[in-house]
PAKOLGU-23162 format. One record per residue (C-alpha): residue number from 1; residue in three letters; chain; x, y, z. Coordinates in nm, 3 decimals. Each point is the difference from the previous one (the first is absolute). Layout:
- NUM,ALA,A,X,Y,Z
...
***
This chain:
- 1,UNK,A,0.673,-1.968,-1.750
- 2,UNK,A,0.001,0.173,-0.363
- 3,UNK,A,-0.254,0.279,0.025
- 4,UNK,A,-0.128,0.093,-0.327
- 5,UNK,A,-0.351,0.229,0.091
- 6,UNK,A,-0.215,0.219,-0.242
- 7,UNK,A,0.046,0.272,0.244
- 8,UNK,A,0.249,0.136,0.225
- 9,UNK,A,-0.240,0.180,0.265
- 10,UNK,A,-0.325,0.025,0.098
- 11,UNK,A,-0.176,0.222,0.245
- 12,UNK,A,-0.262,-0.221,0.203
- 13,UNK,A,-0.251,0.218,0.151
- 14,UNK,A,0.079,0.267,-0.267
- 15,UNK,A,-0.372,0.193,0.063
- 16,UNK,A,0.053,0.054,0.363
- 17,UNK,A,0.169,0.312,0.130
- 18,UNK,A,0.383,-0.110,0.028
- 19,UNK,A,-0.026,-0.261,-0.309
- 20,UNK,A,-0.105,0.292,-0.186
- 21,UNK,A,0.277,0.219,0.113
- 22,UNK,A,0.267,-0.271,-0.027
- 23,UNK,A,-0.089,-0.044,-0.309
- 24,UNK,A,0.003,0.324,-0.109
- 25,UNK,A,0.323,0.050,0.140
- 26,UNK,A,0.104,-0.341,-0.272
- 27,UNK,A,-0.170,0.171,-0.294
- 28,UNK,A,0.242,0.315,0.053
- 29,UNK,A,0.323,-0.117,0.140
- 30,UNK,A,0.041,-0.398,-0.147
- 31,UNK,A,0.263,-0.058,-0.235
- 32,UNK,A,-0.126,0.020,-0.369
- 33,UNK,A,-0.068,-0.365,-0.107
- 34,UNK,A,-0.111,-0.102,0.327
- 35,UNK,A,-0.378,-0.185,-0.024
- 36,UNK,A,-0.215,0.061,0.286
- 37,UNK,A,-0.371,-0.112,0.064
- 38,UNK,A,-0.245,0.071,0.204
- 39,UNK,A,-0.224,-0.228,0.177
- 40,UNK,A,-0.336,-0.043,0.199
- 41,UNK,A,-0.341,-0.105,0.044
- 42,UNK,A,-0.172,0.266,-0.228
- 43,UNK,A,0.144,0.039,-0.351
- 44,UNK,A,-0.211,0.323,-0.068
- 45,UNK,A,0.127,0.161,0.285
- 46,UNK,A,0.373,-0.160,-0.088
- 47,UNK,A,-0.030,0.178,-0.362
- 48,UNK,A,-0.122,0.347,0.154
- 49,UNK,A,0.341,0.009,0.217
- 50,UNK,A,0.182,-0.106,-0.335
- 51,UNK,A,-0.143,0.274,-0.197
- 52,UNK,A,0.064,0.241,0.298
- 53,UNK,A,0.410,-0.143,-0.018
- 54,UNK,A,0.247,0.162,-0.211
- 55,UNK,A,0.123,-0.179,-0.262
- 56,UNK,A,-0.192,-0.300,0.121
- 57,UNK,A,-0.219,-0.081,-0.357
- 58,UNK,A,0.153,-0.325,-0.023
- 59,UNK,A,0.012,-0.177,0.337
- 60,UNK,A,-0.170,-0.316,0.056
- 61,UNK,A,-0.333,-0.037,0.232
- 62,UNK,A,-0.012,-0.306,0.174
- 63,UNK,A,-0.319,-0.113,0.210
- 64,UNK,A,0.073,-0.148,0.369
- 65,UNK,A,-0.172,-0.034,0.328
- 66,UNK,A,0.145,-0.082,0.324
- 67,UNK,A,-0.298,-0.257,0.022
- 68,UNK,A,0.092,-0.148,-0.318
- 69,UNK,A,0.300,-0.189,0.022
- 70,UNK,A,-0.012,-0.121,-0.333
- 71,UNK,A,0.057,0.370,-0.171
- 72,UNK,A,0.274,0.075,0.303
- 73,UNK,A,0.208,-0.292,-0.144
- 74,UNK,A,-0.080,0.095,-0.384
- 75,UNK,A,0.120,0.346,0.128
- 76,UNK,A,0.294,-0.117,0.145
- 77,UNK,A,0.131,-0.206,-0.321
- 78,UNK,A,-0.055,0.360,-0.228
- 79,UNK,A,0.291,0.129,0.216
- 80,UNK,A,0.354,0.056,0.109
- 81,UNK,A,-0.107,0.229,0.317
- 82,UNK,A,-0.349,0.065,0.160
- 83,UNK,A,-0.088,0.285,0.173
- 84,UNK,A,-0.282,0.014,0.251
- 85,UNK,A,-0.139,0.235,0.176
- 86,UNK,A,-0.338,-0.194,0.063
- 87,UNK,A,-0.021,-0.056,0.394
- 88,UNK,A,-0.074,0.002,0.310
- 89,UNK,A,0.209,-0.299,-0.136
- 90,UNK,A,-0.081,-0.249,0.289
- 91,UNK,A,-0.327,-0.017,-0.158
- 92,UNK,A,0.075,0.016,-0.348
- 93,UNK,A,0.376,-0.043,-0.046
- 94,UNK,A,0.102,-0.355,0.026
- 95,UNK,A,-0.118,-0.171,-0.292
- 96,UNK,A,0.190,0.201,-0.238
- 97,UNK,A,0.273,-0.047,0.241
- 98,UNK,A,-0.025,-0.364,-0.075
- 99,UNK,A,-0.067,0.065,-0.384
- 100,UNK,A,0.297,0.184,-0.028
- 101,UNK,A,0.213,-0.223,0.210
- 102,UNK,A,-0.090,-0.356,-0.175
- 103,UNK,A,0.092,0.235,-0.366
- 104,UNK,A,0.306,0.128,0.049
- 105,UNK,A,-0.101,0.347,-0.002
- 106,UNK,A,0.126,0.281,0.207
- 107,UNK,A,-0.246,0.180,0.251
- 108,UNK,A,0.000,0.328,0.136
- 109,UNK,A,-0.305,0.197,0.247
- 110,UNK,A,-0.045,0.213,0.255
- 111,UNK,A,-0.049,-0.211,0.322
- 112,UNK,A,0.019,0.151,0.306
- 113,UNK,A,-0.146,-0.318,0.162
- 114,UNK,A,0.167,-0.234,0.186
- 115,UNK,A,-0.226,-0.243,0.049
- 116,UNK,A,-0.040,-0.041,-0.361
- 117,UNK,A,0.382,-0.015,-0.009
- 118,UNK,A,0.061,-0.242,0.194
- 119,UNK,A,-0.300,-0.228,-0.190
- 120,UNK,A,0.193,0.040,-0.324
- 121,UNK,A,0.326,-0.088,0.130
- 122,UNK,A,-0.148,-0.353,0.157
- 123,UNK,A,-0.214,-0.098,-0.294
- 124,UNK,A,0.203,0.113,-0.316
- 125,UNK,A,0.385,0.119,0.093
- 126,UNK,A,0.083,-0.346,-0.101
- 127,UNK,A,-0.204,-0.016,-0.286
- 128,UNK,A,0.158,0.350,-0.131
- 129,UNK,A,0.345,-0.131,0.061
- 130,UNK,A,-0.052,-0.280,-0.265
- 131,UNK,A,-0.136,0.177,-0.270
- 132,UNK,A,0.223,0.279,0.051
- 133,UNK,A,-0.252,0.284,0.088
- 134,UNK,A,0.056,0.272,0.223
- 135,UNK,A,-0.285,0.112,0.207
- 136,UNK,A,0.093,0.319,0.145
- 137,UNK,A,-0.225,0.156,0.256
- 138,UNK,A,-0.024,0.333,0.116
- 139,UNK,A,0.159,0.243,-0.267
- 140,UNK,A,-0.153,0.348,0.089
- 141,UNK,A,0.074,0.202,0.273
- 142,UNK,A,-0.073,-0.302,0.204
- 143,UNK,A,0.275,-0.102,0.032
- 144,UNK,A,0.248,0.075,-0.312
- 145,UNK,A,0.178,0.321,0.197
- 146,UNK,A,0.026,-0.225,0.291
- 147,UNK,A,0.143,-0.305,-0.176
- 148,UNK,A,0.197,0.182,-0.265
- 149,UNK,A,0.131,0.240,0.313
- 150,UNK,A,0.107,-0.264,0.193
- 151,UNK,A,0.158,-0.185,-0.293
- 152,UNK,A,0.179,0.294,-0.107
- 153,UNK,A,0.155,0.020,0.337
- 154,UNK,A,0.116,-0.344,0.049
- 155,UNK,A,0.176,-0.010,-0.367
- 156,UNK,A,0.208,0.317,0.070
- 157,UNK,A,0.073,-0.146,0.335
- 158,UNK,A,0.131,-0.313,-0.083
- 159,UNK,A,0.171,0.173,-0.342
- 160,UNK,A,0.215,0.247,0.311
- 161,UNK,A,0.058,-0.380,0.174
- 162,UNK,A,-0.190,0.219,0.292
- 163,UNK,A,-0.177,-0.377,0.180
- 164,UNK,A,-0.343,-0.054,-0.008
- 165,UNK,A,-0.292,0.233,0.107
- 166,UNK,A,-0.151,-0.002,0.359
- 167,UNK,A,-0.199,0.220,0.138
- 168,UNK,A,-0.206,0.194,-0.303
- 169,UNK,A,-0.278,0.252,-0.012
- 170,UNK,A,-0.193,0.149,-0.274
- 171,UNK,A,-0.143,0.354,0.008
- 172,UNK,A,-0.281,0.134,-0.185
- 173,UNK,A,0.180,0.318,-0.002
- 174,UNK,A,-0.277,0.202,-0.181
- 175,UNK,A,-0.355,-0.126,-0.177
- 176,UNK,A,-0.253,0.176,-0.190
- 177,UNK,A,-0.295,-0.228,-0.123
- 178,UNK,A,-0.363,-0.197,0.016
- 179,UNK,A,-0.046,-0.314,0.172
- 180,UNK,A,-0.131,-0.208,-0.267
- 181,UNK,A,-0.353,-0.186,0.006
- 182,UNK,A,0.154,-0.335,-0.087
- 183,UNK,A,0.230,0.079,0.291
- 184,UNK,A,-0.290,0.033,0.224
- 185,UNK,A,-0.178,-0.286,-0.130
- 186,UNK,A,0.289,-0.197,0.040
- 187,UNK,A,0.033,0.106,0.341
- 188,UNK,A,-0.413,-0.103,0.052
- 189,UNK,A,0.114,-0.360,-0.117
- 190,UNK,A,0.291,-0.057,0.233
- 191,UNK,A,-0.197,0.123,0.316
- 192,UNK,A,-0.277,-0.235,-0.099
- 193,UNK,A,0.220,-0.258,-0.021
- 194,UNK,A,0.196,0.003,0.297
- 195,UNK,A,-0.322,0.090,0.201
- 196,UNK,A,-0.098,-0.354,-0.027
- 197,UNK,A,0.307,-0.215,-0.098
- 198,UNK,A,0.229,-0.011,0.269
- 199,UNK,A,0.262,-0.186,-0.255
- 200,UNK,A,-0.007,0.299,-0.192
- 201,UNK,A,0.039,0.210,0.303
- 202,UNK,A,0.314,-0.162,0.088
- 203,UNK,A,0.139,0.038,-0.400
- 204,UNK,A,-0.088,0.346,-0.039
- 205,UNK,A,0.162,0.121,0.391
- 206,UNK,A,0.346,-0.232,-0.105
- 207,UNK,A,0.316,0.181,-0.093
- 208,UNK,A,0.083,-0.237,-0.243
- 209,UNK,A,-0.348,-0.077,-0.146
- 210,UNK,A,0.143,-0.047,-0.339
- 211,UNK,A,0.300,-0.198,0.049
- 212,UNK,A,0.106,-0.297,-0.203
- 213,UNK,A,0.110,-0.185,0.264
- 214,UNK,A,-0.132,0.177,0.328
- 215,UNK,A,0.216,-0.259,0.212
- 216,UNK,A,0.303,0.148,-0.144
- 217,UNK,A,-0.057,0.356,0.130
- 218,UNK,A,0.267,0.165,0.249
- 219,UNK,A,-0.252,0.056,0.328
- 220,UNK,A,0.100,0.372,0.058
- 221,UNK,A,-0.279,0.043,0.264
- 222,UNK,A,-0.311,0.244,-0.027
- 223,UNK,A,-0.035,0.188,-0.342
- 224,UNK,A,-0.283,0.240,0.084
- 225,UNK,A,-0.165,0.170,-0.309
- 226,UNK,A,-0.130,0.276,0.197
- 227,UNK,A,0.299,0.232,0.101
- 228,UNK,A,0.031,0.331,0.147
- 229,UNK,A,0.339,0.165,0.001
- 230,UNK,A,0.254,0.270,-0.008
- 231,UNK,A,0.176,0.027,-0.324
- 232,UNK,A,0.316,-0.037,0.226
- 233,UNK,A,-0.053,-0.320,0.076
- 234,UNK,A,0.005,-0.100,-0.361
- 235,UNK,A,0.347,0.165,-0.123
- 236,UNK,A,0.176,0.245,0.170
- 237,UNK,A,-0.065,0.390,-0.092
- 238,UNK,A,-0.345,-0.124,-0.116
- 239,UNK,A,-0.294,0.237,0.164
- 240,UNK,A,-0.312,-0.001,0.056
- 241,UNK,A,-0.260,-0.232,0.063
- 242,UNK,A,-0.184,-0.370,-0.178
- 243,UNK,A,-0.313,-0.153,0.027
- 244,UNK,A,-0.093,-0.329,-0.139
- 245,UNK,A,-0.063,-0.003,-0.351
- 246,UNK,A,-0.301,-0.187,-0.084
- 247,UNK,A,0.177,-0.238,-0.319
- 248,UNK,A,0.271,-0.094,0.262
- 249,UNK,A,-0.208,-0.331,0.091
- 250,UNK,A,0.030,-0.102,-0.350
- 251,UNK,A,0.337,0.140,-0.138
- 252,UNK,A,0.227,-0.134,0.273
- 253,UNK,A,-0.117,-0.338,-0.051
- 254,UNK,A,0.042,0.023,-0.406
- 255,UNK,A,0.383,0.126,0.094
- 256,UNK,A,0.048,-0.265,0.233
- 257,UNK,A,-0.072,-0.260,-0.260
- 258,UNK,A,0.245,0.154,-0.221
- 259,UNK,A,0.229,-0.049,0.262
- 260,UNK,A,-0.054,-0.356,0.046
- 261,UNK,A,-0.028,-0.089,-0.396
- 262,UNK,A,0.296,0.116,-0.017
- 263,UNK,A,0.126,-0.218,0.298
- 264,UNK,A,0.008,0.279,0.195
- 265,UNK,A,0.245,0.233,-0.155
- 266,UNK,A,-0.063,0.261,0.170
- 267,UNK,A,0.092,-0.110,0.341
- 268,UNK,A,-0.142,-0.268,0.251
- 269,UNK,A,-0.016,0.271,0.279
- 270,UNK,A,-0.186,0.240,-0.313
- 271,UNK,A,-0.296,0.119,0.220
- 272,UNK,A,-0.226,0.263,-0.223
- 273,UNK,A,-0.290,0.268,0.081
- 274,UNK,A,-0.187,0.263,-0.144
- 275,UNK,A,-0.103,0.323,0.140
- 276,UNK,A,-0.110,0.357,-0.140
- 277,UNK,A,0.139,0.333,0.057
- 278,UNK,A,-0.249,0.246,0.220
- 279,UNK,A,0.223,0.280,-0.003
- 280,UNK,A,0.199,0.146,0.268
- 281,UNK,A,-0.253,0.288,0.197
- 282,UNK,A,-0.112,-0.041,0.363
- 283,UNK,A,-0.297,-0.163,-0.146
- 284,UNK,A,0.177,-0.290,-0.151
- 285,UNK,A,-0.052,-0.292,0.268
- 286,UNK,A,-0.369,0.097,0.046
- 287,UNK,A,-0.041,-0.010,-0.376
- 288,UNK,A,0.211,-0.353,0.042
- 289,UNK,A,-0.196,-0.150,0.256
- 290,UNK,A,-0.372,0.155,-0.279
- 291,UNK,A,0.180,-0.193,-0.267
- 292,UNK,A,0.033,-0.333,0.191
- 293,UNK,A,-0.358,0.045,0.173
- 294,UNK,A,-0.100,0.070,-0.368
- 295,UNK,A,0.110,-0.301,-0.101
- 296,UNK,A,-0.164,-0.214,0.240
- 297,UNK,A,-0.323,0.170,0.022
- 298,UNK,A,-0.054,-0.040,-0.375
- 299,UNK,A,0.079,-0.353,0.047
- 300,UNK,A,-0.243,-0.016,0.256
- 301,UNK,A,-0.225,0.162,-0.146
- 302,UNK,A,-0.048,-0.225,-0.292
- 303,UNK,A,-0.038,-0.343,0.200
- 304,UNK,A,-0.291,0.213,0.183
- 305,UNK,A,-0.318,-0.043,-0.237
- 306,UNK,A,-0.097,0.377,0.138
- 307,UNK,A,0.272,0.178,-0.065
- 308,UNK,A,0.026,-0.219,-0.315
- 309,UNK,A,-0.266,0.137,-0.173
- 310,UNK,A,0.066,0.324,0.099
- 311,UNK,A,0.386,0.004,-0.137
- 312,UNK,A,-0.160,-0.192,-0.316
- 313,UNK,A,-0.218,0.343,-0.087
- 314,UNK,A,0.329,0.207,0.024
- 315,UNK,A,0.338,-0.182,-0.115
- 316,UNK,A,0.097,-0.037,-0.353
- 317,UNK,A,-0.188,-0.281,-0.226
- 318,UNK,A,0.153,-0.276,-0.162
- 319,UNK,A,0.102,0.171,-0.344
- 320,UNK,A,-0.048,0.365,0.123
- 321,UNK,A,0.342,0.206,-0.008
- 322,UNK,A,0.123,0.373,0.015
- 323,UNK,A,-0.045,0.255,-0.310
- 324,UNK,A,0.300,0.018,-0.247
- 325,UNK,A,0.081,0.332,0.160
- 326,UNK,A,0.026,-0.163,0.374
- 327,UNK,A,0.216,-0.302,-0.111
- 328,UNK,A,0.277,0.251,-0.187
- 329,UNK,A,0.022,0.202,0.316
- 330,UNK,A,0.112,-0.345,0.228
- 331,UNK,A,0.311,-0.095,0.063
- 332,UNK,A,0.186,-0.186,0.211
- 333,UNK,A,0.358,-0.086,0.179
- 334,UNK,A,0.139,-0.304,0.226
- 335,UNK,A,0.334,-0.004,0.143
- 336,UNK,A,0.147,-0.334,0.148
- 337,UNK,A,0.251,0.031,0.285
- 338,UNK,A,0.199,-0.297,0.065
- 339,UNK,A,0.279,-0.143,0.274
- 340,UNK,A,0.250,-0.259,-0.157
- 341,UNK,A,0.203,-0.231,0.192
- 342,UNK,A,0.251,0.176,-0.043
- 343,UNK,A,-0.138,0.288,0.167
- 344,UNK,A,-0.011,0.230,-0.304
- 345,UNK,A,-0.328,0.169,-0.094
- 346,UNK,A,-0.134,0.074,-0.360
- 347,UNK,A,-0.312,0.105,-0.132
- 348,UNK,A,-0.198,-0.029,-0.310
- 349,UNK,A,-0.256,0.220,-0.173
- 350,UNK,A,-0.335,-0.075,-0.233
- 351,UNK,A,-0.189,0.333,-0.056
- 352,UNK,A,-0.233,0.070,-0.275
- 353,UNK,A,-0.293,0.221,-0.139
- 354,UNK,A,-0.315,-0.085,-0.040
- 355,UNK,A,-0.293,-0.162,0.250
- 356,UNK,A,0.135,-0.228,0.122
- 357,UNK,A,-0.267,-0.283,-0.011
- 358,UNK,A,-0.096,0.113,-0.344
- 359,UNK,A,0.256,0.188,-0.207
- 360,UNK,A,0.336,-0.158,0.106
- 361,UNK,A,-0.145,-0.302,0.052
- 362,UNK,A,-0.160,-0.015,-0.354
- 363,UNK,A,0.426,0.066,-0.080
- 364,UNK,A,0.128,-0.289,0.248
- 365,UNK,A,-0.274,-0.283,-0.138
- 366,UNK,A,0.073,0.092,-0.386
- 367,UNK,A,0.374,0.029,0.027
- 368,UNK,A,-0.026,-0.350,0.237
- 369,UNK,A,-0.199,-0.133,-0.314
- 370,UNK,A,0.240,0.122,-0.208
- 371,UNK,A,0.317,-0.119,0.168
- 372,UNK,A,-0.171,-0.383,-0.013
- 373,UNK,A,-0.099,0.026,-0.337
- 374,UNK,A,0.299,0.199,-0.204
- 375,UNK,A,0.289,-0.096,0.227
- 376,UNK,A,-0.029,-0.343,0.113
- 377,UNK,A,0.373,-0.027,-0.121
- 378,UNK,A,0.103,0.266,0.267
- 379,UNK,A,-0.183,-0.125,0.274
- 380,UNK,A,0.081,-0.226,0.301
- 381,UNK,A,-0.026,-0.388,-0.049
- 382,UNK,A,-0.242,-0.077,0.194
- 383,UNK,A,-0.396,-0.130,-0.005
- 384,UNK,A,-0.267,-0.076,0.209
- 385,UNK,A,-0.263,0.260,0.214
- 386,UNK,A,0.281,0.252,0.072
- 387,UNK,A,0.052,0.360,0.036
- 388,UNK,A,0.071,0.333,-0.188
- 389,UNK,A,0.344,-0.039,0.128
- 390,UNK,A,0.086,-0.380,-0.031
- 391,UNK,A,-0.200,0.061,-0.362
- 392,UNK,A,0.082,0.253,-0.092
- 393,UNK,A,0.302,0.204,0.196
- 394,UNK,A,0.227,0.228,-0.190
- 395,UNK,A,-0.202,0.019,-0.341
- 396,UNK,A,-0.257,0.135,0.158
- 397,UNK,A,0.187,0.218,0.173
- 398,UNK,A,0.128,0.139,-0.275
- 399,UNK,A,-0.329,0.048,-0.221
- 400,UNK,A,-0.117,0.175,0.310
- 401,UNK,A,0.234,0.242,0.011
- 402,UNK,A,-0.008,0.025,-0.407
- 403,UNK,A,-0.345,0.120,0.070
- 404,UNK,A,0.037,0.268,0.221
- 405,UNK,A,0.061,-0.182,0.357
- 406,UNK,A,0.302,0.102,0.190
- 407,UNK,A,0.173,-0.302,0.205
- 408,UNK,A,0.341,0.065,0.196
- 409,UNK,A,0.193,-0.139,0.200
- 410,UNK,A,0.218,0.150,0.272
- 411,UNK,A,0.280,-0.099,0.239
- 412,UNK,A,-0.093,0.211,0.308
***
């Protein structure tokens, strides 16, 4: 499909907290030449950001609602690439899903929802492929280090003819940030949903929840998302102690679709967790076993209408972030350890600075946004609801590390 668009990006969702940073982050660091918009329900609020943007004078304001899907297709025809960071996106994501899927236009957001995953796969993966567009979930920190760390991994493997990846483990080595108040409210939509749709239940519990074809996965037995262990039983010389980490749910299911759209590259015995570093004291396993009861007791806690209300008066607000200062002092590093079949082991590397829900992810969805628009030339052939990896792979890889990112790979 020729795509010939007024503009090349636009920020959807530009006046809430991360729209306004990722866009930011496009006013400073696009290449000169580049046209960018900025979209949303309120154009006075829209012009404030722009006048707040440097170098921004110029950019287009375009009007759309997620209850107007009329203005979500108008938007979608303006544009080479949308951005959106207007969620939780079960409830207010698909349509410009579909918009941007029946145009031809790439799609990036910020999903961290399955469930809304696996809708846009089933109603508009097919769709996408026709027209060409890439719709490319989850490109901030969930789950861009994970995908890109895995992806990393399996190139240099199979460059070193080393077999195929089995056994692999990321670890949220260090972290220093907010929990963000769309991630919260995302989290209040899933656990409403599965509370009373056992369907949705089954989806969201599934390994393989967002699998093109789930009849075609390897069945590798129980793939628990709540781990405890040594670092030792991860890769040798490794210390310390894990806990799960609470993206895991999500991420390994976006990596295990990259696996499979890519007819599973990576291995049909590939099996793939996440877990994060509590340090290596005589405290660790009790901090291990807080984490996990953490976990579940928020969970809990939000299908109880109680305990609801009471974690609804303290937890961050859709919108609501951390001060400039707080997001500059975050950071973040995961290492993936993997077994080939082979037997040799290798590890890769993403660590950058900044929070890492706000700050570096601002970096990973404008650089994803980027990659689609600027370098469609460099990118993999491919189409349909996929992900930052299948979409996106090397190119971004490189812009990421262009901006600051450091990602290594390492035969152990």
């Amino acid at each position: 499909m020729t795509r010939t668009r007024d503009l090349d990006v636009v920020v959807y969702g530009a006046t809430g907290f991360v729209g306004r940073l990722t866009a930011d982050y496009l006013a400073r660091h696009a290449p000169q030449g580049t046209r960018i918009g900025l979209a949303g329900r309120s154009r006075d609020r829209l012009e404030r950001i722009r006048e707040s943007l440097p170098g921004a004078d110029g950019w287009p304001i375009l009007v759309a609602s997620a209850d107007d899907p009329a203005s979500l297709t108008a938007l979608a025809k303006a544009t080479h690439v949308v951005i959106t960071t207007v969620g939780p996106y079960a409830k207010y994501g698909i349509d410009l899903v579909r918009a941007c899927a029946e145009e031809g236009t790439d799609y990036t957001d910020l999903s961290g929802e399955v469930l809304f995953g696996r809708e846009s796969i089933d109603s508009f993966h097919d769709t996408a492929v026709g027209s060409g567009a890439r719709i490319v979930h989850s490109c901030g920190f969930d789950s861009i280090p994970s995908d890109l760390g895995v992806h990393v991994l399996y190139e240099q493997v199979a460059a070193d003819g080393a077999g195929e990846l089995t056994d692999t483990t990321l670890v949220v080595s260090s972290l220093r940030g907010g929990v963000s108040g769309g991630t919260i409210d995302s989290m209040r939509g899933l656990v409403d949903t599965v509370t009373s749709d056992k369907r949705a239940r089954k989806i969201a519990a599934g390994p393989y929840s967002l699998s093109p074809d789930l009849a075609a996965e390897p069945h590798l037995g129980r793939q628990s998302d709540v781990e405890m262990l040594k670092g030792s039983d991860i890769a040798p010389g490794l210390k310390g102690r894990t806990a799960p980490f609470v993206m895991g749910s999500t991420n390994t299911r976006v990596v295990r679709r990259s696996n499979a759209l890519r007819n599973w590259a990576y291995g049909r015995t590939f099996r793939y967790r996440e877990v994060m570093s509590v340090g290596q004291s005589a405290l660790s396993p009790v901090l291990a076993l807080g984490v996990a009861g953490g976990l579940g007791a928020l969970m809990a806690g939000l299908a109880f209408p109680p305990t609801r209300y009471l974690l609804d008066r303290v937890l961050p607000k859709p919108g609501e972030g951390p001060s400039e200062k707080t997001r500059n002092a975050g950071h973040f590093t995961t290492d993936v350890y993997t077994t080939t079949t082979t037997g040799a082991r290798y590890t890769s590397r993403i660590r950058a600075k900044g929070d890492p829900g706000y700050a570096a992810t601002a970096v990973m969805l404008g650089e994803s946004a980027l990659a689609l628009a600027l370098d469609r030339g460099a990118l993999p052939d491919a189409a349909g609801v996929l992900t930052p990896a299948t979409a996106i792979g090397d190119r971004l890889a490189e812009r990421l590390r262009d901006a600051g990112f450091e990602i290594t790979v390492r035969k152990m």
